[in-house]
KOLSE-364080 format. One record per residue: residue in three letters; x, y, z of N, C-alpha, C, O in turn. Coordinates in steps of 0.02 Angstrom, whole numbers, plus 50000, padded with zeros to 5 digits. Each point is the difference from the previous one (the first is absolute). Layout:
# residues N
ALAXYZXYZXYZXYZ...
# end
This chain:
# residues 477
UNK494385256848990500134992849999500754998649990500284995750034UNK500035007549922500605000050000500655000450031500544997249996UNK499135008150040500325000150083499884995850041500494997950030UNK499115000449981499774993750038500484993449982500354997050041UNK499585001549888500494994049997500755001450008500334995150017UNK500065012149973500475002850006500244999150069500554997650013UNK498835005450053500134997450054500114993650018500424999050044UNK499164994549922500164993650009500804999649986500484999450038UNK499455001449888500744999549987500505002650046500554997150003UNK499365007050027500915001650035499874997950066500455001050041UNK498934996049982500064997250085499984992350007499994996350049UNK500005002349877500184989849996500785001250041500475003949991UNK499354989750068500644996550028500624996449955500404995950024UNK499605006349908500554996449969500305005849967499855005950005UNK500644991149959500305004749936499614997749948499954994249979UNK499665013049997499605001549922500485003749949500215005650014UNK499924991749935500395003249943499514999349934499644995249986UNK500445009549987499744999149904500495002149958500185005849993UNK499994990149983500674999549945499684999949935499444997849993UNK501015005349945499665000049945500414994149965500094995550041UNK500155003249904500284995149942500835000150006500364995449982UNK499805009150040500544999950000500305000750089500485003450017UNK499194993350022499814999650058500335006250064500324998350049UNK499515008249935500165006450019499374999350066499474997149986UNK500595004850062499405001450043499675006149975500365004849988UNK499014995750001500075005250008499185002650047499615004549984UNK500374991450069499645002850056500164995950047500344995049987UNK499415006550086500264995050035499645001650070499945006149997UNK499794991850063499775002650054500384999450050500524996750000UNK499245006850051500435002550066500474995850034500565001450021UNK499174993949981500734993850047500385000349946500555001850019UNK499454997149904500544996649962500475006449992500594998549988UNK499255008450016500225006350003500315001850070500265005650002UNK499754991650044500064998550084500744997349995500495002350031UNK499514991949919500524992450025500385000349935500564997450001UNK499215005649938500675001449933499905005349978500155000849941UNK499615004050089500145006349991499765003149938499444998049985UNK500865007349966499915004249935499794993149956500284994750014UNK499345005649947500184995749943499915004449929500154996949949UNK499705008150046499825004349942500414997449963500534998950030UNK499494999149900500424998449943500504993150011500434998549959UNK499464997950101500334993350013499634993849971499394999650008UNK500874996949968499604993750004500174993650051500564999350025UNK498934996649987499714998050048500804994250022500184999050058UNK500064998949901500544996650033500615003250024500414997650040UNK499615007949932500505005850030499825003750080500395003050037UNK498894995649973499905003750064499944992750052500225000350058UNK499484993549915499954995950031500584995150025500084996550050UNK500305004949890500434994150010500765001949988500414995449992UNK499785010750008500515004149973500384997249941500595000349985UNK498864996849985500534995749912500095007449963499825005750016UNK500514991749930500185005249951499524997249944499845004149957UNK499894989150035499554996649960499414997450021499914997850057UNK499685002349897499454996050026500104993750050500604998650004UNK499004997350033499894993550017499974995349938499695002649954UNK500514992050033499974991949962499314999449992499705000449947UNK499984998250129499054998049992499935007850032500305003650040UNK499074996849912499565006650037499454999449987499804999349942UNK499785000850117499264998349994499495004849945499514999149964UNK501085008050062499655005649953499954999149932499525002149967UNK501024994450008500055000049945499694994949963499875000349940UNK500004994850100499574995849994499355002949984499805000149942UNK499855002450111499295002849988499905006049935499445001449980UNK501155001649994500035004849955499774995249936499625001549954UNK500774991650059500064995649933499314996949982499675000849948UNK500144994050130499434997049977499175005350024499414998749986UNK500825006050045499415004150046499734994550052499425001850009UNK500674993850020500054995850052500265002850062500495003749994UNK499214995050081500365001150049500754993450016499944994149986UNK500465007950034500404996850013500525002850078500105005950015UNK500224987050033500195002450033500644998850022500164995849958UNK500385004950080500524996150035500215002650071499725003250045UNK500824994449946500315002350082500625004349982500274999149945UNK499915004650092500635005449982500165001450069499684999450052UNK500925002649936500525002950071500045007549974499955000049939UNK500125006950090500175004449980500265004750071499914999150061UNK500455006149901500105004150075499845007949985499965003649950UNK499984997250118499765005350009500555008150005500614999349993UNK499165006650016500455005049989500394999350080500505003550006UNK499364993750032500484998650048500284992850017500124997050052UNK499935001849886500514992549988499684993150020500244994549987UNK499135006850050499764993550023499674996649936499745003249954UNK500314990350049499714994549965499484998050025499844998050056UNK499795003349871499344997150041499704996549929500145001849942UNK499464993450075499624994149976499255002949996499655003350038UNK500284993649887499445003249990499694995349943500304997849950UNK498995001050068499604996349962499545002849941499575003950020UNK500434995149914499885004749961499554998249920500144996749951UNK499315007250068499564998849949499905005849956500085005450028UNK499704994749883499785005049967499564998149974499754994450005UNK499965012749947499244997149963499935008449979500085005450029UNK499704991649891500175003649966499335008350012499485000150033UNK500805005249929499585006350009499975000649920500515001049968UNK498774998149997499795004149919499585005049993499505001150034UNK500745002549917499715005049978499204999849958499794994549981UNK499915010150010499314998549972499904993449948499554995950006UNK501005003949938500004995349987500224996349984499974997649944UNK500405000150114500174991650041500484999150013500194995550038UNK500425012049911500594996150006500375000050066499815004250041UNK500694991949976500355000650063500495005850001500514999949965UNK499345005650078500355006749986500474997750069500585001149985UNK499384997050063500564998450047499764993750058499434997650005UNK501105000750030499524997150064500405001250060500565002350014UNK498904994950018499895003250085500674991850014500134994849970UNK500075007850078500454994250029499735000650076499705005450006UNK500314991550043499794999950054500494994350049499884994050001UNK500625008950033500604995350050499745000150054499975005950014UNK499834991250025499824997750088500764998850011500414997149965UNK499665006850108500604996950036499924992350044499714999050054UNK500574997149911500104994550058500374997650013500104994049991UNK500365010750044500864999850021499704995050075500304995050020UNK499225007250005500254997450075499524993050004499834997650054UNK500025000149894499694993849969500644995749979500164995350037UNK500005005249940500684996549955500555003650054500325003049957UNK499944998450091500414999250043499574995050075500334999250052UNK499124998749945499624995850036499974994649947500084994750031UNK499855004249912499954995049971500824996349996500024993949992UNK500645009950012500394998350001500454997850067500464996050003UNK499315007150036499964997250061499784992550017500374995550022UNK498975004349963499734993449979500414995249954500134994250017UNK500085008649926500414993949956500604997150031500204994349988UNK500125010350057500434999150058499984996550045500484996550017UNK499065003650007499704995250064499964992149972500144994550021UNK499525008849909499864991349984500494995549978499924993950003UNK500745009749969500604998749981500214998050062500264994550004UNK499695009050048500184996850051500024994150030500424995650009UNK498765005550009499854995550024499994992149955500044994650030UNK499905006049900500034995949962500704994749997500014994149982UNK500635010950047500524998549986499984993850062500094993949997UNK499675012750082500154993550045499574995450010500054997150054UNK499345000649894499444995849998500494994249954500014994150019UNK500355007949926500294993749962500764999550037500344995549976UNK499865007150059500844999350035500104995850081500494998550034UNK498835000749974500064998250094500064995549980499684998249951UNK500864997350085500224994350021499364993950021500074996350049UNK499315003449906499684993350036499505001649953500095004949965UNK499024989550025499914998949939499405004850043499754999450056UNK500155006449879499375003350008499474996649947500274997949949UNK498885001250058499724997649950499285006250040499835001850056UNK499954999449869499045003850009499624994950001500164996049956UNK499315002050083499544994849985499325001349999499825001650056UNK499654998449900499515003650002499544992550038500214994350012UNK499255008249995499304995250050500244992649967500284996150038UNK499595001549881500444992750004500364998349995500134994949968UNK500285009150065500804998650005500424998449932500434995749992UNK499315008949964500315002149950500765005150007500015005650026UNK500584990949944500595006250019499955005749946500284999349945UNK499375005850070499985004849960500665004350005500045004649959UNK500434994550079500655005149998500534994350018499774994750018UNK501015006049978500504998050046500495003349993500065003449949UNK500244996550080500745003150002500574997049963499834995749959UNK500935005950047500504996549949500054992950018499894994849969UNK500325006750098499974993850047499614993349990500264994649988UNK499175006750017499504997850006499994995249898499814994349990UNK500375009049975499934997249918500494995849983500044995149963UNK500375008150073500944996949978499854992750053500044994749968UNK499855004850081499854992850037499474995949969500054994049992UNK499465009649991499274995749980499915002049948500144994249988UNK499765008249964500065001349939499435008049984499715003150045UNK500274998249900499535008649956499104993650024499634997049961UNK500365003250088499294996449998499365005950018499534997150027UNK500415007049968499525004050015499304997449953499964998249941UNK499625002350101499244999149974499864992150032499414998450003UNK501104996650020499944992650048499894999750067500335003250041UNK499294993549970499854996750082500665000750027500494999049965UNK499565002750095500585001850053500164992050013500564997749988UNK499145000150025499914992050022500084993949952500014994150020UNK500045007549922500424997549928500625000749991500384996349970UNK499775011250068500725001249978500574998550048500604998750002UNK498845002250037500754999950081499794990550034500324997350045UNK499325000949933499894990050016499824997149953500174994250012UNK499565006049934500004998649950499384994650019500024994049988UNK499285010650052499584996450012499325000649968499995006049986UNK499524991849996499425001749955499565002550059499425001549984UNK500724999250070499305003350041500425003750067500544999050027UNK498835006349985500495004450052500114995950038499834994150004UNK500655011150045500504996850077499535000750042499585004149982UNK500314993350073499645002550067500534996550053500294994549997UNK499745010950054499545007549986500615002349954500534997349983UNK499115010150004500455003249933499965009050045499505003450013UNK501084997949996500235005850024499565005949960499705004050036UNK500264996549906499675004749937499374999550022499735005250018UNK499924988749985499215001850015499865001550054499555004150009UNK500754993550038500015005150085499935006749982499505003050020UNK501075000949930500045006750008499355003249966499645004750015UNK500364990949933499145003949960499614997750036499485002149975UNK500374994750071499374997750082499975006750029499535004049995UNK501224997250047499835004650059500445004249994500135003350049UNK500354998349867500125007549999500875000850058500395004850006UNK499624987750028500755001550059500344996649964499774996549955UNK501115004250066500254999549981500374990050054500064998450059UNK500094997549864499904992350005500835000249988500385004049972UNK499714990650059500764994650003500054994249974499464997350014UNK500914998849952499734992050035501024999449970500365004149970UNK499794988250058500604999749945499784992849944499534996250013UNK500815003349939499694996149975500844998549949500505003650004UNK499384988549940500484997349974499734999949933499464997449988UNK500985006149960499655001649941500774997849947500594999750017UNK499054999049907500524997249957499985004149932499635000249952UNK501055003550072500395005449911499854995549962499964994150015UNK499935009149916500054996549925500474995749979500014998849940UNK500424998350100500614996250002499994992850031500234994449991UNK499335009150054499724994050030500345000650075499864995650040UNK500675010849984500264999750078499375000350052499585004549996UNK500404991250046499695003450050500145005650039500605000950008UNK499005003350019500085007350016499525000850084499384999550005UNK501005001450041499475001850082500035005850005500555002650012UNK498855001549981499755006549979499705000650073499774994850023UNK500165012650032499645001850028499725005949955500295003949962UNK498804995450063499575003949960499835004850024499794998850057UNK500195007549930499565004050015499475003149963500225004249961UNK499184995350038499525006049967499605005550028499735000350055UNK500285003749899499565008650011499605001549945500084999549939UNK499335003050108499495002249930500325006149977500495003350018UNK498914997249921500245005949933499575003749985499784998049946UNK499965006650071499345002649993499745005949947500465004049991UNK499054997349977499765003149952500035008550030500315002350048UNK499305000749908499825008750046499724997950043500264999750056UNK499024997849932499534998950033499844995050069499494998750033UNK501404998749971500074996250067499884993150012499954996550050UNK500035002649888499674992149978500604997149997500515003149983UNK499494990550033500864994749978499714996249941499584995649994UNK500955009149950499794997249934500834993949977500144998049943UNK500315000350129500514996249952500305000750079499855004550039UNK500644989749974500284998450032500794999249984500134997549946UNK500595005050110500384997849998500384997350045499995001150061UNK500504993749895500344993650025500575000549990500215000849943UNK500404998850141500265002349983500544992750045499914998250059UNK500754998149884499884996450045500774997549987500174998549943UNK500225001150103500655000150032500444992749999499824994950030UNK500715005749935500314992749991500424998250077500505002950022UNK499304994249993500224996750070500514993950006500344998550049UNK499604997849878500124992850029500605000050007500174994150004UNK500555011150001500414999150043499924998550056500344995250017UNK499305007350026499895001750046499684994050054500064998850060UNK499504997749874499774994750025500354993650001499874995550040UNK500625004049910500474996449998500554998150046500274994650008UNK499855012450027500304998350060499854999350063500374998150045UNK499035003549959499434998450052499924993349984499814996550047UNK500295000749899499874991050004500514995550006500024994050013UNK500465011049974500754995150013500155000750096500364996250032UNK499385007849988499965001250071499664995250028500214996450046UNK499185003249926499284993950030500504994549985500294996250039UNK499755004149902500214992349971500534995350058499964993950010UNK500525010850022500574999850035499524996850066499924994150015UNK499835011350014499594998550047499664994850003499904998250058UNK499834997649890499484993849999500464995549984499774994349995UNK500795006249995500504996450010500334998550063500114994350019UNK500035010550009500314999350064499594996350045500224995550036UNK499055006849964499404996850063500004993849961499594997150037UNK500544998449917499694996049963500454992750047499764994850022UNK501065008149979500494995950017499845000550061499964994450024UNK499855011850035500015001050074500074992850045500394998050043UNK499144999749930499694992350043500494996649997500324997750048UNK499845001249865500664996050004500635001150021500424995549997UNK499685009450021500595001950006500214998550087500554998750024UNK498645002150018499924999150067500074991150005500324997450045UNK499344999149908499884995450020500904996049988500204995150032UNK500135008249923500754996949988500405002650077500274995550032UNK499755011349994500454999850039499594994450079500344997350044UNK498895002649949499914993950044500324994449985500144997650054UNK500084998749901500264996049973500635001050030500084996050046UNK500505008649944500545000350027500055000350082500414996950033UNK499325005449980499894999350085499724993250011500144997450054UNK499605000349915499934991950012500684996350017500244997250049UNK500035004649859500684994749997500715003450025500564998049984UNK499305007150055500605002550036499984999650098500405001650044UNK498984995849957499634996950067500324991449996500324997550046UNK499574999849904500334992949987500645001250005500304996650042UNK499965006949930500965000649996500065000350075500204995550036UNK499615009849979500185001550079499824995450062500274999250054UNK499164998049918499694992850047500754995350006500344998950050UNK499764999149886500274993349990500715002850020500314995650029UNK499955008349966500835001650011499854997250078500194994750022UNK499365011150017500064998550091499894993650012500314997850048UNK499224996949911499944995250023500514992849970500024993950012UNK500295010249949500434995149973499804994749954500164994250011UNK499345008149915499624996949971499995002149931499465001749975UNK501424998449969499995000849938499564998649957500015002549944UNK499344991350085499485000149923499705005850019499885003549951UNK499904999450112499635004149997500315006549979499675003949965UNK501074997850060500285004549957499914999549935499895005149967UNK500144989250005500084999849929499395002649943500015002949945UNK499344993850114499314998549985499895013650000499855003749953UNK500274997750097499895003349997500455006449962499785005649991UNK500854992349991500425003949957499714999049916500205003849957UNK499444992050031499764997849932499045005650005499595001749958UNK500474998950105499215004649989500455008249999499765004449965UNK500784996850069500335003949986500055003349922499785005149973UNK500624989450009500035002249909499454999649953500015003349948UNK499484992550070499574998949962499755008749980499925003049947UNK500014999150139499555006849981500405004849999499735005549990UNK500904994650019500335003949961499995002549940500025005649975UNK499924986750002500054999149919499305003349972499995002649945UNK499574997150087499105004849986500085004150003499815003449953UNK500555000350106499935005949990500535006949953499995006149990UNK500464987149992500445003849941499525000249959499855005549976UNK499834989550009499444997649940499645007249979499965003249948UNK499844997650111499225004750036500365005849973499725002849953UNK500844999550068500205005749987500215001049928499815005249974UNK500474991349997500115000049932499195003449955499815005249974UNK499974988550039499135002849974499655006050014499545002149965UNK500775002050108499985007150002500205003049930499675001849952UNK501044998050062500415001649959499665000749937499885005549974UNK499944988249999500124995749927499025006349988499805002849949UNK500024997150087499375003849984499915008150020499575003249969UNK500734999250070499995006650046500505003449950499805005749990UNK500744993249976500615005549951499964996649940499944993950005UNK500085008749933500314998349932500244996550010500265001050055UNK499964991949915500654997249987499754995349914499454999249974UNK501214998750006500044995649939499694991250020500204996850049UNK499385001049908499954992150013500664995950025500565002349992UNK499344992750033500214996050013500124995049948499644995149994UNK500865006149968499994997249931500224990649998500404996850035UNK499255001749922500114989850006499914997449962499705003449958UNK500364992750029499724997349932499174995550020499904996650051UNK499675004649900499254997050057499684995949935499905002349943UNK499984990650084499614997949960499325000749996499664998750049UNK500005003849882499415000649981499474997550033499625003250036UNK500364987449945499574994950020500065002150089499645003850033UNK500914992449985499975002450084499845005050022500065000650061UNK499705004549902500025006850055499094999349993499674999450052UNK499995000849883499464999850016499424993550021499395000350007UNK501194992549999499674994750032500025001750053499454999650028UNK501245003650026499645000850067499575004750006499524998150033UNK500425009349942499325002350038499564997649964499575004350009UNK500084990349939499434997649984499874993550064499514997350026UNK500915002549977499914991950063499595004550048499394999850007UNK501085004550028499675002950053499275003550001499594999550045UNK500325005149875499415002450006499344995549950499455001349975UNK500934993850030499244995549960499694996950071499424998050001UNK500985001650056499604997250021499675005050050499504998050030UNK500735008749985499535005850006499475000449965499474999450031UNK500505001749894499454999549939499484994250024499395000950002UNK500964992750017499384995850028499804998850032499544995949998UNK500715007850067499395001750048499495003650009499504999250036UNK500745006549910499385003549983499294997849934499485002449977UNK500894992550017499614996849934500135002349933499495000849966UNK501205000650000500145003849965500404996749941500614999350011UNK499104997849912500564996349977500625001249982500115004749961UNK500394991450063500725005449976500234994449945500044993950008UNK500105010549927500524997249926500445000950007500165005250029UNK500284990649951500735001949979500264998349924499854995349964UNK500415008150029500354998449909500595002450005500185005950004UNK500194988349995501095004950014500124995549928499794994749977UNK500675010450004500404996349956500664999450025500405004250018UNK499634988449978500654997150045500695002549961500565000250024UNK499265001249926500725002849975500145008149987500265002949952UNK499484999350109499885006449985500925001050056500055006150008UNK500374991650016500515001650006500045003950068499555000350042UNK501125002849962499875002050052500435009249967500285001849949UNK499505002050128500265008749994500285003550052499804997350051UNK500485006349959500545004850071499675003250015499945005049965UNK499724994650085499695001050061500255000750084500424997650038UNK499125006649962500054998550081499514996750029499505003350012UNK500514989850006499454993749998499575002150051499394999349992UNK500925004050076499375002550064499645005949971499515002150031UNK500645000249924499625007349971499414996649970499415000350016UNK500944995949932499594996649947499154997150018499425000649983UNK501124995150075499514997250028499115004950040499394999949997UNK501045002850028499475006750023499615002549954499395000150009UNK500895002349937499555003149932499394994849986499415001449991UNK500934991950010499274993949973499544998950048499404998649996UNK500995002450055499304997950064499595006750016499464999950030UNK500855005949947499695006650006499344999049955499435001750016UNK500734995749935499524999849937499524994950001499405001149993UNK500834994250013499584995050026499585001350042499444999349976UNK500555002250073499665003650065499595004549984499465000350029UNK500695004049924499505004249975499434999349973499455002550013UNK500834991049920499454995849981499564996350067499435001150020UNK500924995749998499654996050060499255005150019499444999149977UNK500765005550064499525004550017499685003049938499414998450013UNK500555004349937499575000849948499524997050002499435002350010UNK500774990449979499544993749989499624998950061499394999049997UNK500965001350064499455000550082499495004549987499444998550021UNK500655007549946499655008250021499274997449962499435001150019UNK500804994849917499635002049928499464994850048500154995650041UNK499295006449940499274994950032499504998949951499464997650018UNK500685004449902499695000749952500004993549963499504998249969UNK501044998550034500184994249968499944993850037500284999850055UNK499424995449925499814991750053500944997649994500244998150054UNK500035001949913500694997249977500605004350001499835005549977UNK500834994650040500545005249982500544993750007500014994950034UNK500385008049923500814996749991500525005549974499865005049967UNK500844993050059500675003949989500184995049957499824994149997UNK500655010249963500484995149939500575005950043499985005850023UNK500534988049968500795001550014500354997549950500204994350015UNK500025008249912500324996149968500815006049987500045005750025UNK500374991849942500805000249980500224999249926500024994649971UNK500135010950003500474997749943500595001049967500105006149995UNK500294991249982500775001149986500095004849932499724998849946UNK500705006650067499975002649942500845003649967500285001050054UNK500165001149898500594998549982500295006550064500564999350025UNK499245003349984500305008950058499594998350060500385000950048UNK499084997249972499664999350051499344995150009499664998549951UNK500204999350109499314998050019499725004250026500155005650020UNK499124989649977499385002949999499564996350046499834994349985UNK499895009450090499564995850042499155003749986499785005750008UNK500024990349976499295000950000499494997150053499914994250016UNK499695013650016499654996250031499345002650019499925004650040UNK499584992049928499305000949979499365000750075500134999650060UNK499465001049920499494998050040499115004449962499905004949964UNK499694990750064499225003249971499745003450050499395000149997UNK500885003450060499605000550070499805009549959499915001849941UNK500085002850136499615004449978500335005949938499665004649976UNK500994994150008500165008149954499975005550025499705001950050UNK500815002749890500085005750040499785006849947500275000949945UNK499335002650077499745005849943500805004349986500564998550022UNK499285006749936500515003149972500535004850045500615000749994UNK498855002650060500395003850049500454994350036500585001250015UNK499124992149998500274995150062500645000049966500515001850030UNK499514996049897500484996449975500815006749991500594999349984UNK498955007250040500655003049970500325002950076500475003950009UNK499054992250048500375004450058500244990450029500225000550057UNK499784993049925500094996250034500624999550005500104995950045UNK500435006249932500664999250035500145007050035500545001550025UNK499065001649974500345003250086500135001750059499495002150027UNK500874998150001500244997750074499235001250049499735005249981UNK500074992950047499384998950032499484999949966499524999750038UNK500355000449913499404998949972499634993149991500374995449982UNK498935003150027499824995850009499204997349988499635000550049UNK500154997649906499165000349997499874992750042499624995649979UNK500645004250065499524995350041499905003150072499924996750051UNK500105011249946499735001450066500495000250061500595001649996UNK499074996350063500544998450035500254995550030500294999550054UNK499494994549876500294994450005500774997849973500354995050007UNK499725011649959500794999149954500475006850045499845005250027UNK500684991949963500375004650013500215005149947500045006150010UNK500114990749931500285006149934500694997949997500355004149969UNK499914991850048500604999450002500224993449949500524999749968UNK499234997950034500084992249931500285004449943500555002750001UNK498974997549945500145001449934500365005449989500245001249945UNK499865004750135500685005549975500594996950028500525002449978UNK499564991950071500894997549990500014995249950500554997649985UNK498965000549987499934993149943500315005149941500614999249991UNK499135004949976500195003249952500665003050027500395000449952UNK499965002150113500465002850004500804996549973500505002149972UNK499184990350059500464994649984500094999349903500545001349973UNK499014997049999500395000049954500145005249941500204998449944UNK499635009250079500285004949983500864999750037500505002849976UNK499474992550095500855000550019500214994649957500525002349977UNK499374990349989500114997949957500235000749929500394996549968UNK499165010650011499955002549930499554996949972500054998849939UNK499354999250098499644995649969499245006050014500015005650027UNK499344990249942499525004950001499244996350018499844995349965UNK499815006350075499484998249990499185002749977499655003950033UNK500184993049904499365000949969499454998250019499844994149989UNK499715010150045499304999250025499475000149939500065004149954UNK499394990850049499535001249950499404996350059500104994950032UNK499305009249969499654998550017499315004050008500045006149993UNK499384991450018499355004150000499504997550027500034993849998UNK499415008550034499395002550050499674992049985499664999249949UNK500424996950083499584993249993500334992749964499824994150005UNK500945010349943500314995649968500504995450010500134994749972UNK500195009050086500694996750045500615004049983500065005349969UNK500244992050051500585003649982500884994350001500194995350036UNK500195009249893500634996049978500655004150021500185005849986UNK500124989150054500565005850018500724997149947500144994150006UNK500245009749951500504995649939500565002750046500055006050012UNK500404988850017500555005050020500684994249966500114994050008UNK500265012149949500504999249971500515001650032500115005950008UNK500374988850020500655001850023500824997549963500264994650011UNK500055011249943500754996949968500364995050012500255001050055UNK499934993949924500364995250019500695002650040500144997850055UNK500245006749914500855001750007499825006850033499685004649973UNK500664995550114499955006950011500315005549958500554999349973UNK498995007450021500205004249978500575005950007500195001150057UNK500115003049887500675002750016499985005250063500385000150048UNK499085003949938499765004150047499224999450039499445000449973UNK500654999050066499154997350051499795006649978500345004849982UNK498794994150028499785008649997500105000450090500114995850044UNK499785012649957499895002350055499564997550075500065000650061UNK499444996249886499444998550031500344991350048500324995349976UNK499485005550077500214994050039499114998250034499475002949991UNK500704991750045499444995750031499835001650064499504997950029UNK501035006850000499765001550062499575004150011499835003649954UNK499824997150115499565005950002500225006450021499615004750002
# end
């Protein structure tokens, strides 16, 4: 029998050692006699580990202390210099009675485990690095679109939100999007696009193209989805200053045709009346001459004055007058639609330096907006606009109200920009982003408040005394 376990002992696939108290080997089987050679009269950290001292932790010594198995991990090398990794358990050997006369130590090599496991820590370092470093917002989304992962990107714009609705964080909406790129991919497993307009923790708007790819388990299952999704709105920005140009240019076309008909009119009169010898009619037709001259300097200016940057047209503008004429004009728009229009000015609200054709544009932009609110809304038997004014010691203040339909939280944070529009394709998108452009070129600001059934208040504050330095921001498109 003895032989028998003797044979076990020296054909185990590991290194077998039995060390006594003062941790000397003093048996050992065939591989560990293979790979460190003699050990007669060595002890075990001298053959294993070429110390001149024991090890700090030693399992052996451990098991000598409590008679407990105990285990760890160790590096050691071999009689031909290789390092090798080795996983390592003991347990104690007693004599008849009980005491612990030595123990068995038992090392498995798992060198080529831990150079695969480190390989692995590598990869994931890797890949980890270029999962938080790519340039655009990565997010994990599991089945309810829970963000179970994101990237740097992705936290530093929108904030450490992991464990929130995707659709809380990036619209700040209480119910999913449809369609929604993510549930396509957990449907049919392909890979989804869409582009979409989403708002940083700051409140910037952001034009993201999307992409997602499933994420799959061992077993081939898509247990998580990713989203991976690209800041654009440069991009789109100048794609709108392009349109913008463009819907400008076709906007004037007509007019611009119908002015030089005009000049061929009154240069047909000049030329009539010279041959026939008939100064009123020269006269008659040198005055249609200048007239449309004078338009189409007009015409072109308003290119100008809208197509490049430029500074207001600075003046001095009275308060009362600026918002009695566009209330004249749009009250009686408001009552054709059946719409009551208020007014409340305070007559001593003074006057401020302006550019009065800008100005003017910003109120009728707004107005107009209301107007249509109040058309859209079909919920209410009744709707009215308030247009009121007030004087204040640095600046006024135009207010201008209405009860029609409101705007939810996403509307309100994408309504000033350049094409955007919740009436379909009844709006162009263009109102409330040159309305706000204007009196950001002012130095002035406008405050939206509004909600889903309630109406909506637009406060726009513009400085009395132009400022030392304009911001950047101008009115053009």
């Amino acid at each position: 029998m003895e032989a028998l376990y003797r044979q076990y002992f020296e054909a185990m696939p590991c290194y077998l050692t039995i060390q006594d108290r003062e941790f000397k080997i003093i048996d050992a089987n065939r591989r560990f006699k293979r790979d460190f050679g003699d050990f007669a009269g060595r002890y075990c950290y001298q053959v294993y580990k070429h110390r001149s001292e024991r090890c700090e932790v030693c399992p052996v010594d451990r098991t000598f202390r409590d008679g407990l198995s105990h285990g760890s991990e160790e590096q050691v090398k071999c009689l031909d210099g290789r390092d090798v990794s080795v996983i390592v358990y003991t347990t104690p050997i007693r004599d008849e009675a009980g005491q612990i006369t030595s123990v068995l130590e038992m090392s498995t090599d798992i060198t080529e485990i831990k150079i695969l496991q480190n390989l692995l820590r590598e990869s994931q370092t890797r890949y980890r690095l270029i999962f938080e470093e790519v340039p655009c917002y990565i997010s994990i989304q599991d089945r309810d679109l829970n963000i179970v992962e994101a990237n740097r990107q992705f936290k530093e714009d929108f904030g450490n939100r992991l464990g929130c609705k995707c659709y809380e964080i990036y619209k700040h909406r209480t119910e999913e999007c449809f369609p929604c790129p993510v549930q396509a991919t957990f449907q049919d497993a392909q890979v989804h696009e869409s582009e979409e307009v989403v708002t940083s923790k700051n409140g910037d708007r952001v034009n993201v193209l999307v992409y997602t790819t499933p994420i799959r388990d061992g077993n081939g299952e898509i247990k998580s989805v990713m989203e991976m999704s690209t800041n654009i709105t440069q991009i789109r920005q100048l794609q709108s200053q392009l349109t913008s140009l463009g819907l400008l240019i076709g906007s004037i076309s007509h007019g611009v045709k119908g002015l030089l008909n005009g000049l061929d009119g009154g240069i047909y009169m000049v030329n009539s009346g010279m041959d026939r010898d008939k100064p009123e009619r020269v006269k008659q037709g040198w005055e249609i001459v200048q007239r449309n001259i004078c338009r189409i300097r007009s015409m072109v200016l308003d290119i100008l004055y809208y197509a490049k940057d430029r500074e207001p047209d600075w003046e001095p503008i009275s308060t009362i007058t600026a918002i009695e004429e566009v209330s004249g004009i749009m009250e009686l728009k408001a009552k054709e639609q059946g719409i009551e229009f208020r007014r409340a000015f305070d007559r001593n609200a003074g006057s401020f330096e302006g550019d009065a054709k800008a100005i003017r544009s910003l109120l009728v932009n707004l107005l107009e907006n209301s107007l249509d609110a109040c058309r859209i809304d079909k919920k209410k038997d009744a709707h009215y606009i308030s247009v009121g004014v007030t004087g204040h010691p640095e600046h006024v203040v135009f207010d201008i109200q209405d009860n029609g339909i409101g705007m939810d939280q996403e509307t309100r944070e994408k309504a000033f920009s350049l094409f955007f529009s919740s009436k379909g394709v009844a709006g162009t998108g263009l109102g409330l982003f040159i309305s706000n452009k204007i009196a950001l070129a002012h130095g002035g600001t406008i405050e939206l408040e509004s909600g889903v059934g309630r109406g909506t208040r637009f406060l726009v504050k513009i400085p009395r005394k132009r400022l030392q330095e304009q911001p950047e921001e101008s009115y053009a498109l």
